[in-house]
C-alpha positions as CSV (number, residue, x, y, z in Angstrom):
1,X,99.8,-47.0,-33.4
2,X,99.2,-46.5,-29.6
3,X,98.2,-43.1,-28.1
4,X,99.4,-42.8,-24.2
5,X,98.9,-40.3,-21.9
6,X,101.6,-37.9,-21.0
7,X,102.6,-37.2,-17.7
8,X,105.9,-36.0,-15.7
9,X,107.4,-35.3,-19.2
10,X,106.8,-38.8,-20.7
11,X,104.4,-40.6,-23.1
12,X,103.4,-43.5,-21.0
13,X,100.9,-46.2,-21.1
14,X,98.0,-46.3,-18.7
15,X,98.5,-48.2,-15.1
16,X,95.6,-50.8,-15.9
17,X,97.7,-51.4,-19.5
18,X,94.0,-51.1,-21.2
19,X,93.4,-49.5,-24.2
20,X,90.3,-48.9,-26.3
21,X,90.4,-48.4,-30.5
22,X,89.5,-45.0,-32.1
23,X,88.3,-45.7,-35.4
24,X,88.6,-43.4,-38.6
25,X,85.2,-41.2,-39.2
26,X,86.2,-41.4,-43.2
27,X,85.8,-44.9,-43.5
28,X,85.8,-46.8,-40.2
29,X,89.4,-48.3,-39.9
30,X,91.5,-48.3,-36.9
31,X,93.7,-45.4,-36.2
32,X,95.0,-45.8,-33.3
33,X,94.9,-48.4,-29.9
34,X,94.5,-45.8,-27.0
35,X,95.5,-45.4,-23.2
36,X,91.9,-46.1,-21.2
37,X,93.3,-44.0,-18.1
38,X,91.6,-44.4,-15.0
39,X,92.1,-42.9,-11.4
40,X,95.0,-44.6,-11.1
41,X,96.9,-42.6,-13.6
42,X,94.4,-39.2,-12.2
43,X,96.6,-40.0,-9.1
44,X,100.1,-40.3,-10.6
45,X,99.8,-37.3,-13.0
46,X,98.6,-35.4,-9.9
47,X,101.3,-36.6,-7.7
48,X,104.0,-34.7,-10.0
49,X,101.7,-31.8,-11.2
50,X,102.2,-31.3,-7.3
51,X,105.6,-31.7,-7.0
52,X,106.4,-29.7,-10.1
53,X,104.1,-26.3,-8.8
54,X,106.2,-24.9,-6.6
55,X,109.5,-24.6,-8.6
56,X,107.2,-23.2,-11.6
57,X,105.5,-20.6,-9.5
58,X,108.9,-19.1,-8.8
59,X,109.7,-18.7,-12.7
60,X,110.0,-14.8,-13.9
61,X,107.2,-13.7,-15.9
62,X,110.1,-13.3,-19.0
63,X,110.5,-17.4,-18.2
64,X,107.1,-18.5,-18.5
65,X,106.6,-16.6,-21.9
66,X,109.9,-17.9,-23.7
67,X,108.1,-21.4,-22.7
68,X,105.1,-20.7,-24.2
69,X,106.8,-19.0,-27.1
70,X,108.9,-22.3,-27.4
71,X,105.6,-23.8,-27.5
72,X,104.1,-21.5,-30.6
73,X,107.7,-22.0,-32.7
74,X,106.7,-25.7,-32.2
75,X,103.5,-25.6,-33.4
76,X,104.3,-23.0,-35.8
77,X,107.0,-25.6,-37.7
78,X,104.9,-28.4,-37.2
79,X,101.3,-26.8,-38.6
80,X,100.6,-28.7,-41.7
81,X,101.4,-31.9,-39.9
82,X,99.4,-31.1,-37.1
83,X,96.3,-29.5,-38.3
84,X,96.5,-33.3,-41.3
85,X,96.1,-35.3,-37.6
86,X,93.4,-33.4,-36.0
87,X,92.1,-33.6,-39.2
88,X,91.8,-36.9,-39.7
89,X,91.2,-38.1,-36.2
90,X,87.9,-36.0,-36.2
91,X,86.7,-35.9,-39.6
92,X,87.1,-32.5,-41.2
93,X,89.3,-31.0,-43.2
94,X,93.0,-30.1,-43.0
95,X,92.4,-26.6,-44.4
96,X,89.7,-25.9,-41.9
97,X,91.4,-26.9,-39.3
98,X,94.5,-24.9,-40.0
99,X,93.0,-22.1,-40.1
100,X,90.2,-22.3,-37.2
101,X,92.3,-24.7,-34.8
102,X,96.2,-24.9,-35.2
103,X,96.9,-21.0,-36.5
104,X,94.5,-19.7,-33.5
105,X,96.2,-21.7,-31.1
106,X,100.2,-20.8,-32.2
107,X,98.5,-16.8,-32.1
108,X,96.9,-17.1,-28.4
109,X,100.4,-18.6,-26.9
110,X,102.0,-15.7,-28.9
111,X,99.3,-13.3,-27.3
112,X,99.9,-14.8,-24.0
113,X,103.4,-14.7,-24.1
114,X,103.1,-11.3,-25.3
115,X,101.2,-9.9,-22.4
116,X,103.3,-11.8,-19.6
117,X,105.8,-8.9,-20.5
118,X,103.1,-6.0,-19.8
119,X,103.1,-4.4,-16.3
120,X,100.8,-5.0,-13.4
121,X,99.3,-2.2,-11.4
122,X,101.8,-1.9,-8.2
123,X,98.6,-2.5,-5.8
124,X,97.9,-5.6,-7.5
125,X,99.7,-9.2,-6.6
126,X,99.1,-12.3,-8.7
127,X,99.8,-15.9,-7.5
128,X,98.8,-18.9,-9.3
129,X,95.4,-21.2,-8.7
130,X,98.2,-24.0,-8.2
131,X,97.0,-27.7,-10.0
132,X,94.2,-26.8,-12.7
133,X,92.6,-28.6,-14.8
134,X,91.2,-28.8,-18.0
135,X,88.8,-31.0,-20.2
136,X,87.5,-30.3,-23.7
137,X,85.6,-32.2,-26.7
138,X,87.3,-33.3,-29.6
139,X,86.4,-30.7,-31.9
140,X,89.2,-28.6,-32.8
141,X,90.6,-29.5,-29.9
142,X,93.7,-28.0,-30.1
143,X,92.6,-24.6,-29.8
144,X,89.9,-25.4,-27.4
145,X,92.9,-26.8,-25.2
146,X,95.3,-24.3,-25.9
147,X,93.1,-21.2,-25.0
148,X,92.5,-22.8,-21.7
149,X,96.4,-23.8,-21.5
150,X,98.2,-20.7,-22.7
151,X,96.7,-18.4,-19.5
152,X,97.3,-21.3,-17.1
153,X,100.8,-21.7,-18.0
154,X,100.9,-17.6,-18.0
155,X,99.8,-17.4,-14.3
156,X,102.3,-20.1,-13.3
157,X,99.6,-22.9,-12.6
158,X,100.5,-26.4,-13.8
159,X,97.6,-28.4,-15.9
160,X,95.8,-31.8,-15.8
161,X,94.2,-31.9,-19.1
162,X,92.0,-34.4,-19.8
163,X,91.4,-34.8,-23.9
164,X,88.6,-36.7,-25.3
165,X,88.5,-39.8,-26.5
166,X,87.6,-38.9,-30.0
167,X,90.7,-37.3,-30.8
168,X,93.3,-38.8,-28.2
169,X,95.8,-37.7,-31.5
170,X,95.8,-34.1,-29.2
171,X,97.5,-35.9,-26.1
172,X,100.6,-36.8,-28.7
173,X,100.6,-33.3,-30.4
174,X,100.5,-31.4,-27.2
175,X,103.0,-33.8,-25.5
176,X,105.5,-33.4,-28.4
177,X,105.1,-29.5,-28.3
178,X,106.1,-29.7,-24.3
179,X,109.4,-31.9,-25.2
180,X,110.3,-29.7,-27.9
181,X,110.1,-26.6,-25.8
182,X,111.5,-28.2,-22.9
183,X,108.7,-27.3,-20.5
184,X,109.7,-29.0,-17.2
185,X,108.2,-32.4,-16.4
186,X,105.0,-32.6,-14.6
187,X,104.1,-29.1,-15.5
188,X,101.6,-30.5,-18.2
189,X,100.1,-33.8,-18.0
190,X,97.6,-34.9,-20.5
191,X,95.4,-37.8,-19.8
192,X,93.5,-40.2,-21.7
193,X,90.3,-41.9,-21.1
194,X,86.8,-41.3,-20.8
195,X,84.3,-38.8,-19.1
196,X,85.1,-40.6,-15.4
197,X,88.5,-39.4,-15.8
198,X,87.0,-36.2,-16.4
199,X,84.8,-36.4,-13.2
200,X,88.1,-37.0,-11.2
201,X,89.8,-34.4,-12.3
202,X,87.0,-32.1,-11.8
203,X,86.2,-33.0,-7.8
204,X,89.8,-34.0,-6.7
205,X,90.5,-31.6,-3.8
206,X,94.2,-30.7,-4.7
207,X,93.1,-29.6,-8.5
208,X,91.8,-26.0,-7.7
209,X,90.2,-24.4,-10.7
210,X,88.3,-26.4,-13.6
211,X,87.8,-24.9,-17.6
212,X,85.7,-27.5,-19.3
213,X,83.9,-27.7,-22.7
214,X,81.5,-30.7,-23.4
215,X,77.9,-31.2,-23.8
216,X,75.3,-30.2,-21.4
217,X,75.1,-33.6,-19.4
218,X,78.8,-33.9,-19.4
219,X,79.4,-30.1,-18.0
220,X,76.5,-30.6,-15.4
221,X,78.5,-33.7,-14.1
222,X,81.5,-31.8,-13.9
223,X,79.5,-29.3,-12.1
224,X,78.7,-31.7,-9.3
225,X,82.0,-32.7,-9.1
226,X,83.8,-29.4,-8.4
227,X,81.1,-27.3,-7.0
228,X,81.0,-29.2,-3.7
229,X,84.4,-27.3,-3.0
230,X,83.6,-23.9,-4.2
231,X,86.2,-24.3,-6.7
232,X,86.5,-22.2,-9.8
233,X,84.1,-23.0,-12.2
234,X,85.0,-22.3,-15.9
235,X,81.9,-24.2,-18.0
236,X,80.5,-24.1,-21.5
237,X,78.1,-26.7,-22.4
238,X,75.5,-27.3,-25.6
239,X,74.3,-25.0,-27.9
240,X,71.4,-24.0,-30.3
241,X,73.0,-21.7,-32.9
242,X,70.5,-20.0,-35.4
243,X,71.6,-18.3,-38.9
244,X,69.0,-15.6,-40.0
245,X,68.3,-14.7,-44.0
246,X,67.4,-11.4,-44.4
247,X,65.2,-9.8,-47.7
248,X,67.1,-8.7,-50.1
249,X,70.1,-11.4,-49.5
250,X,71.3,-12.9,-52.4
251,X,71.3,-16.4,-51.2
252,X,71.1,-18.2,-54.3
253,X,74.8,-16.6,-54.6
254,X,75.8,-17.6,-51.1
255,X,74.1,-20.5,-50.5
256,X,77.9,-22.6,-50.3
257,X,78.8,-20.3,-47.4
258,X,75.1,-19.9,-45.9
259,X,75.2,-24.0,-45.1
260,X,78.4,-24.3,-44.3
261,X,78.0,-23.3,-40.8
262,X,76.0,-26.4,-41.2
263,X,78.1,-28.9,-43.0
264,X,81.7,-28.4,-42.2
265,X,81.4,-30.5,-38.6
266,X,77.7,-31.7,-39.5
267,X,76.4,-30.1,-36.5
268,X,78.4,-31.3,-34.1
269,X,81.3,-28.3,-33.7
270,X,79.8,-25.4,-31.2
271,X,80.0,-23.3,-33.8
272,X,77.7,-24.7,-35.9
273,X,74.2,-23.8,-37.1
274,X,71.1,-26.0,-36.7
275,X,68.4,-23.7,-37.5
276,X,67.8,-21.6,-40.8
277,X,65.1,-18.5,-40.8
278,X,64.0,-17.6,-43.6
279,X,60.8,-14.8,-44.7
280,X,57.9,-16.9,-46.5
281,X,58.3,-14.3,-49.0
282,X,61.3,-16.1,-50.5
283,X,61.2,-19.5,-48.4
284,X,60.0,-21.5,-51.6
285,X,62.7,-20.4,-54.0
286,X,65.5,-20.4,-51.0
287,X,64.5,-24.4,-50.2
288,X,64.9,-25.4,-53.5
289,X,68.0,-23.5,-53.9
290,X,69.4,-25.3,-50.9
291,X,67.7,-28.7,-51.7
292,X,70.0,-28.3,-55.4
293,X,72.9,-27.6,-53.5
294,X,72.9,-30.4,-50.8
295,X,72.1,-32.9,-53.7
296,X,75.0,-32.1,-55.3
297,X,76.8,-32.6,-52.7
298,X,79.8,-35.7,-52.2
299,X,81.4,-36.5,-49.0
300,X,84.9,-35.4,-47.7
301,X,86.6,-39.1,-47.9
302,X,90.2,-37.9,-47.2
303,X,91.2,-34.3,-45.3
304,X,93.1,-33.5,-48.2
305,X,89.9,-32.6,-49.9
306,X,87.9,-29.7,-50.4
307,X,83.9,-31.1,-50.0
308,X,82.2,-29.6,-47.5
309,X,80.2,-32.7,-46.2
310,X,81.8,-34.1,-43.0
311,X,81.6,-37.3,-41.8
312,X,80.3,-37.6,-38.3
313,X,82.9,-38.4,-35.3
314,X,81.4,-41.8,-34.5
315,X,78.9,-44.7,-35.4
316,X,77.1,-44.1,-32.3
317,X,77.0,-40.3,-33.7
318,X,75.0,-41.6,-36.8
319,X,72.8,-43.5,-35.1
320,X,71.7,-40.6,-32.3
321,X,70.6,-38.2,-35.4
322,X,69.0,-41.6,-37.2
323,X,67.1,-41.6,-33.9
324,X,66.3,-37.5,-33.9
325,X,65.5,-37.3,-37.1
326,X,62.7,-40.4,-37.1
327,X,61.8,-38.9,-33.3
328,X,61.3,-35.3,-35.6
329,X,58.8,-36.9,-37.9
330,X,56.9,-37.8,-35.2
331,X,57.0,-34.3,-33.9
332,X,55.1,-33.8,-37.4
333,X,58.1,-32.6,-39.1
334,X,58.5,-32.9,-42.6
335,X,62.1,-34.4,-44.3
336,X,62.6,-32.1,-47.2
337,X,66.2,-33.4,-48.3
338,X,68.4,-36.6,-47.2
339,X,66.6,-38.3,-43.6
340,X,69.4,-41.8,-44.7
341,X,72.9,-42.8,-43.7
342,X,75.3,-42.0,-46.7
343,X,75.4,-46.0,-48.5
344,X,79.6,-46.3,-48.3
345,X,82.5,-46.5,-45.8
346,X,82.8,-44.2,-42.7
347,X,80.4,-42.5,-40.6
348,X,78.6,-40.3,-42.8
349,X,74.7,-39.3,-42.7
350,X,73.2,-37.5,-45.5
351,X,72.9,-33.6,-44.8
352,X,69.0,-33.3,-43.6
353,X,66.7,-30.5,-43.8
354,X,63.4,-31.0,-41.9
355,X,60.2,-28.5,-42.5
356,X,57.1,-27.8,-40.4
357,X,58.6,-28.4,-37.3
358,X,56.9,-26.4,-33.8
359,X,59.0,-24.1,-32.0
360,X,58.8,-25.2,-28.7
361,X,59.5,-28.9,-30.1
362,X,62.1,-30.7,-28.7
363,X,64.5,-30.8,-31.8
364,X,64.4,-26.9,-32.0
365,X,65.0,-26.2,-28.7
366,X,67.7,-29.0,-27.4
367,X,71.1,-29.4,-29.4
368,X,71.3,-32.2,-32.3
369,X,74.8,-33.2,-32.8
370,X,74.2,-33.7,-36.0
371,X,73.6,-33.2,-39.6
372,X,69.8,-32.2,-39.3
373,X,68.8,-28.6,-40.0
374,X,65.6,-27.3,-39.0
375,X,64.5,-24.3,-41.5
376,X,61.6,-22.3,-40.6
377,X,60.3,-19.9,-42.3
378,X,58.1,-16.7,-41.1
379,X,55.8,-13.9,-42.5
380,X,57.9,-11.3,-40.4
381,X,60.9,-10.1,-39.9
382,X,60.3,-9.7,-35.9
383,X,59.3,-13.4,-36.3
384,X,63.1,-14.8,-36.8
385,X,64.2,-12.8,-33.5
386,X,61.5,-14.0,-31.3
387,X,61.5,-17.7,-32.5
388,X,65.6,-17.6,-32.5
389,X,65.3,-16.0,-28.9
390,X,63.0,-18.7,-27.7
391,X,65.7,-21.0,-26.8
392,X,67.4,-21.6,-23.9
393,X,71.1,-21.7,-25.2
394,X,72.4,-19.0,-26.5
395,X,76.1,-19.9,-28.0
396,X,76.7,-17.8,-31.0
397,X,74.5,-17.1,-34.6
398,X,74.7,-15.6,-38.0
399,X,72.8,-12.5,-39.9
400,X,72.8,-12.7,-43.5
401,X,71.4,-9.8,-45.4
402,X,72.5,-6.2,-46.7
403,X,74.9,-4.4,-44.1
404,X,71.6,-1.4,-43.8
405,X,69.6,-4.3,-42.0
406,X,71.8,-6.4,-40.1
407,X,72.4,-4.3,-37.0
408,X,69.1,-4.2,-35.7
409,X,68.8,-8.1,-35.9
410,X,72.0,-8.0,-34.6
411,X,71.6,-6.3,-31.8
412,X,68.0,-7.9,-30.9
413,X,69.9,-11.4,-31.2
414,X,70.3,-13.3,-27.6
415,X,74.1,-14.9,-27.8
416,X,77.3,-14.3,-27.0
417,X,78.6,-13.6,-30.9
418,X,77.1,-12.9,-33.5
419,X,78.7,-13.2,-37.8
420,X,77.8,-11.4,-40.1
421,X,77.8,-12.8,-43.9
422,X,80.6,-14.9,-42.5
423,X,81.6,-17.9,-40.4
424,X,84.4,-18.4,-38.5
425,X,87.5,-16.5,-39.6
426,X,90.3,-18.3,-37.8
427,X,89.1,-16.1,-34.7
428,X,91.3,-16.6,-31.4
429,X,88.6,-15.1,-29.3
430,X,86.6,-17.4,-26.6
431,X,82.7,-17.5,-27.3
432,X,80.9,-18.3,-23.7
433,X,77.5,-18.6,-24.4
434,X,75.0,-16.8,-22.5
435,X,71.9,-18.4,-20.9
436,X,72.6,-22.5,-20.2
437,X,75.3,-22.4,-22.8
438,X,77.9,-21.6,-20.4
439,X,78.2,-21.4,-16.3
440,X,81.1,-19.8,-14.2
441,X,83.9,-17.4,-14.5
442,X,84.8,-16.6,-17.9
443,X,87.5,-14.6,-17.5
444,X,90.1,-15.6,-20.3
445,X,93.3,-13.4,-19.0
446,X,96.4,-15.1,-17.4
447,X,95.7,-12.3,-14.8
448,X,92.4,-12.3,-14.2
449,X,90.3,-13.9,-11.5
450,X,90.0,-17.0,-12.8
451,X,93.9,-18.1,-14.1
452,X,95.2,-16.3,-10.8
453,X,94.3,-15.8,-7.9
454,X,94.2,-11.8,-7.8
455,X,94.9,-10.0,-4.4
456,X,94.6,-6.1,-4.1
457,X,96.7,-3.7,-1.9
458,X,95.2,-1.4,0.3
459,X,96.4,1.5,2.8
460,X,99.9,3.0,2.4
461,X,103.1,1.2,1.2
């Protein structure tokens, strides 16, 4: 199977003719041969993004949302399909990414489409950015895209997107959905490739406004790219999420869904949780609660199934958290379950829990992309809030506990969302981090500042 890039309405190979293999995080094999896109085929797609703006701009408002309801019947038809390819191109499972990645996107076209039909105060004017772009990791990539693509599309803006090369499968999804709903050619082009195509995208002159989600280095590179030109600046980079157990919580109960947050993408999603605090009153008999249930534990070897232990997205990805993990004990940190790569097929890394570790150490301050899960536990409640607080990403976390306690954790909690006693719900809302987990405009409406630009009338008309 070869994965191409899709620009001016067509699945076509890169310019260069080179391709690179993505291999299968479930046991290694070779999915697909893939487009390596350079600036070559930055160039082309731009030259008919271009061409293809000005005739788009002057669509009705009632035009551009039958498009992107066109888009949602698509996806809508085609979900179970869909969310089995994501699925298997970036190791999780087809339930979980039906309902956090394809449902979420069909509703946020719907929602879009929706609210393109609303009216717009008479002293306000909207005209599009012109040529945006967008770039996004691989996981759950589909909604990460579409949240980003539905508003664009919304203001009249036509999109570079530039996917990532662990799951190039959303280039042919999203492609398909843009033939099926006949959206004119060169109105979306998806690209290929690796983070210099990213780069490209982000500092070309003609491409006006940039939404990107990636890690830290990847986002501050993008950064440099677009900044030089004042453009807009839509950013969301790592994250350190923390889950709080409260007294009184009956973990032994919820212990499946109080690690999930940690398995289900083994720590690599940006929703995930990488540190656990727990009250010494109850941190012995909560450790070996969890150490019973990770040891139990088998790996996910086909989407289809319903384990909770993820394989990572690459060989390189095991390797990295080898490294952590060994860089950790050094730190003083004691491995209390797993520290191994899983003995079998596939990228898998047994689920790690890792004890005694400082604070201000390196592993429980910078994100681990990875199955490693720091637990700490503390005498005091006001202990979990200061230690959580202490970090300098601030994405999202969890409260665990009876609903009498939870809101004043909650609301002492430095991120941008907080669950409580659940995870990730199929949600269609955007989380921007606050602190360094996220930098620019993070205005998510097709008629805000950053998916139009927004001109106000003044004096008499």
């Amino acid at each position: 199977m070869e994965l191409t890039n899709f620009i001016g309405g067509e699945f076509v190979s890169a310019e260069s003719k080179k391709t690179f293999a993505k291999l299968s995080p479930f046991d290694g094999s070779i999915l697909a041969q893939v487009a390596s896109s350079d600036a070559m085929d930055v160039i082309k797609a731009l030259q008919l993004a271009k061409k293809a703006a000005a005739p788009f701009k002057e669509l009705s408002k009632e035009q551009r949302a039958g498009l992107l309801s066109k888009i949602a019947n698509h996806l809508e038809q085609n979900a179970d399909a869909i969310a089995y390819e994501e699925a298997l191109y970036q190791g999780l499972s087809h339930s979980f990414v039906l309902e956090n990645s394809v449902r979420p996107a069909i509703q946020l076209l719907k929602e879009n489409a929706q609210s393109l039909l609303k009216e717009i105060p008479a002293n306000i004017l909207l005209q599009p950015n012109g040529v945006m772009g967008v770039i996004t990791s691989w996981c759950l990539s589909l909604k990460l895209v579409v949240e980003r693509l539905a508003p664009a599309l919304a203001a009249g803006n036509v999109v570079m997107i530039k996917v990532s090369e662990q799951s190039p499968i959303t280039a042919k999804i999203l492609g398909e959905a843009m033939v099926a709903a006949q959206v004119p050619p060169g109105v979306v082009n998806i690209l290929q490739g690796f983070s210099d195509v990213a780069q490209i995208i982000a500092g070309h002159p003609s491409i006006h406004a940039v939404s990107a989600v990636g890690k830290t280095s990847t986002m501050e590179n993008i950064a440099k790219s677009g900044l030089a030109q004042f453009k807009k600046m839509q950013l969301s980079g790592s994250v350190k999420n923390p889950a709080i157990v409260l007294t009184d919580t009956d973990y032994k109960k919820l212990m499946r869904e109080i690690l999930r947050p940690f398995l289900m993408g083994q720590g690599q999603l940006c929703w995930n949780v990488s540190r656990i605090f727990v009250l010494e009153s109850f941190a012995q008999d909560f450790l070996a609660t969890a150490q019973e249930y990770i040891s139990s534990l088998t790996p996910l070897k086909d989407p289809r199934g319903n384990e909770v232990w993820t394989p990572l997205i690459s060989n390189e990805s095991v390797q990295t958290i080898d490294g952590k993990i060994h860089s950790g004990v050094e730190e003083h940190g004691k491995v209390f379950v797993g520290g191994s790569r899983y003995d079998g097929p596939g990228f898998f890394y047994k689920p790690t829990v890792m004890l005694d570790l400082p604070n201000c150490s390196v592993l429980q301050q910078d994100e681990l992309q990875g199955p490693l899960l720091l637990v700490t536990p503390v005498k005091y409640q006001h202990e979990t809030l200061k230690w959580a607080n202490t970090s300098y990403l601030a994405h999202s976390g969890i409260v665990w506990g009876p609903s009498e306690k939870v809101m004043k954790v909650v609301s002492q909690l430095e991120c941008a969302q907080v669950w409580v006693n659940s995870w990730l719900q199929g949600e269609t809302a955007t989380i921007f981090g606050h602190k360094q987990s996220s930098f620019g405009n993070p205005e998510m409406s097709w008629s805000g500042s950053f998916y139009s630009d927004v001109k106000k009338l003044a004096g008499t008309l």
